[in-house]
C-alpha positions as CSV (number, residue, x, y, z in Angstrom):
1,X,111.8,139.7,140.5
2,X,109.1,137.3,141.8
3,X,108.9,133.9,141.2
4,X,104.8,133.8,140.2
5,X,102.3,136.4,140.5
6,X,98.7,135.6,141.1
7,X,95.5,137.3,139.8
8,X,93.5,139.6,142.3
9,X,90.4,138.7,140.8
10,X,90.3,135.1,140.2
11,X,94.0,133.8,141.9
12,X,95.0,132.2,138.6
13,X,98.3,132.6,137.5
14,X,99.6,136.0,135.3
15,X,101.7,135.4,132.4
16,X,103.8,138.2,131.0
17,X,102.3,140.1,127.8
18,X,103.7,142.5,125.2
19,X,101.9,145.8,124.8
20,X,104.0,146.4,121.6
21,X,102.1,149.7,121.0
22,X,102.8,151.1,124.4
23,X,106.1,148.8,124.4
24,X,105.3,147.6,127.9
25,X,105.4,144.5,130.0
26,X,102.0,143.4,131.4
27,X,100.7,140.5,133.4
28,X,97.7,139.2,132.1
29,X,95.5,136.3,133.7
30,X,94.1,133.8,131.0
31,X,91.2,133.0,132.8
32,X,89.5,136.9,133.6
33,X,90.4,140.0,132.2
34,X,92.8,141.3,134.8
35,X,96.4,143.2,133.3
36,X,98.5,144.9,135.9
37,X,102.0,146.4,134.5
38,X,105.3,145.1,135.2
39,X,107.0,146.4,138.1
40,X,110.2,144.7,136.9
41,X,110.8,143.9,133.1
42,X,113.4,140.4,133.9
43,X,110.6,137.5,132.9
44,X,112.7,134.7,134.3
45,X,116.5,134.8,135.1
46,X,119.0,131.5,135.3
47,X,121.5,131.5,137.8
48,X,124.6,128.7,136.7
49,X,126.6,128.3,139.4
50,X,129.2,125.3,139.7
51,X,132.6,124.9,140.7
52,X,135.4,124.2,138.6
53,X,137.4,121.1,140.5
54,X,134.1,119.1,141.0
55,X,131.7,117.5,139.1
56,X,128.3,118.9,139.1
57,X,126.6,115.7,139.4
58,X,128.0,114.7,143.0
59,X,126.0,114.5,145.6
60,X,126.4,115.0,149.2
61,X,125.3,111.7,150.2
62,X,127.2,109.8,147.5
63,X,129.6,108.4,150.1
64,X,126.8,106.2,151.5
65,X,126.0,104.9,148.3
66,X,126.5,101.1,148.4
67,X,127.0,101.3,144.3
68,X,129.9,103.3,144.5
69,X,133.5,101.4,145.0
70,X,135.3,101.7,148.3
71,X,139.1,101.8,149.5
72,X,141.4,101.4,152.4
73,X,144.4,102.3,150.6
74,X,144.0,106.4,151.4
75,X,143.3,108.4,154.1
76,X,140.9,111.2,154.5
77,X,143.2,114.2,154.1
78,X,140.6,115.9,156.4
79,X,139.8,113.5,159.2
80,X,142.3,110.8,158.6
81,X,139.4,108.2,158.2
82,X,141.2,105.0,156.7
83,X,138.0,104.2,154.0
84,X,136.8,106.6,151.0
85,X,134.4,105.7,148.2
86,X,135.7,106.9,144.9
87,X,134.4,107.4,140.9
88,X,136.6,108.5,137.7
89,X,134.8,111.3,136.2
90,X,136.0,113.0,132.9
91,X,138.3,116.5,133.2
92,X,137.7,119.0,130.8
93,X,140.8,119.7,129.2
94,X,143.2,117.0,130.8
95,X,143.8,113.6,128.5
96,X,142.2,110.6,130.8
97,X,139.7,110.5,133.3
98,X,140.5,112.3,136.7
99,X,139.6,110.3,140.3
100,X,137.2,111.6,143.0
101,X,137.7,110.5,146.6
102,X,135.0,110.9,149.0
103,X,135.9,110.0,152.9
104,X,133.0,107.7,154.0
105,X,133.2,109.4,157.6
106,X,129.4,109.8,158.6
107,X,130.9,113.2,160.6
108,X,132.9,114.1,157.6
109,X,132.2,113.7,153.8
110,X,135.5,115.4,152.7
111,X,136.4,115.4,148.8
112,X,139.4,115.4,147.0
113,X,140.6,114.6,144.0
114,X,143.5,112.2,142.4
């Protein structure tokens, strides 16, 4: 499947049409009168992807985000850097909120949870 198909004609953009006499997928420019057929009948295709210990919302810089709170209570289980920034994110499934540690290493950015 490609992302967006362009017009030969006029380079506008081809939206997918119904031939629902022949019942098949055409691309069809709105500004000429250029239809080629479908090689491929998938329109558009979402691919969810996210893993199940982490939130989805992290980000990979979030341990140089001054907003976030910092401790020197644990150790990077990775590097053994003595300061991690952490946030309490809700667990599906669990009672109580669950607590995300993320080493503040610049070489390292480990994360583990509590």
């Amino acid at each position: 499947m490609s992302a967006l198909k362009f017009c030969g004609q006029c380079n506008n953009m081809l939206y997918p049409q119904e031939d629902k006499e022949m019942r098949t997928l055409h691309y069809a420019c709105s500004a000429c009168d250029h239809k080629e057929v479908a090689t491929d009948t998938c329109v558009y295709k979402r691919v969810l992807r996210k893993s199940a210990g982490e939130p989805t919302d992290v980000l990979k810089d979030a341990a140089t985000d001054p907003t976030l709170p910092r401790t020197r209570s644990v150790r990077c289980y990775n590097c053994g850097y003595p300061e991690a920034a952490y946030f309490q994110a809700p667990t599906k499934g669990e009672q109580g909120l669950t607590l995300y540690f993320i080493c503040c290493s610049p070489t390292c950015g480990h994360r583990w949870r509590d």
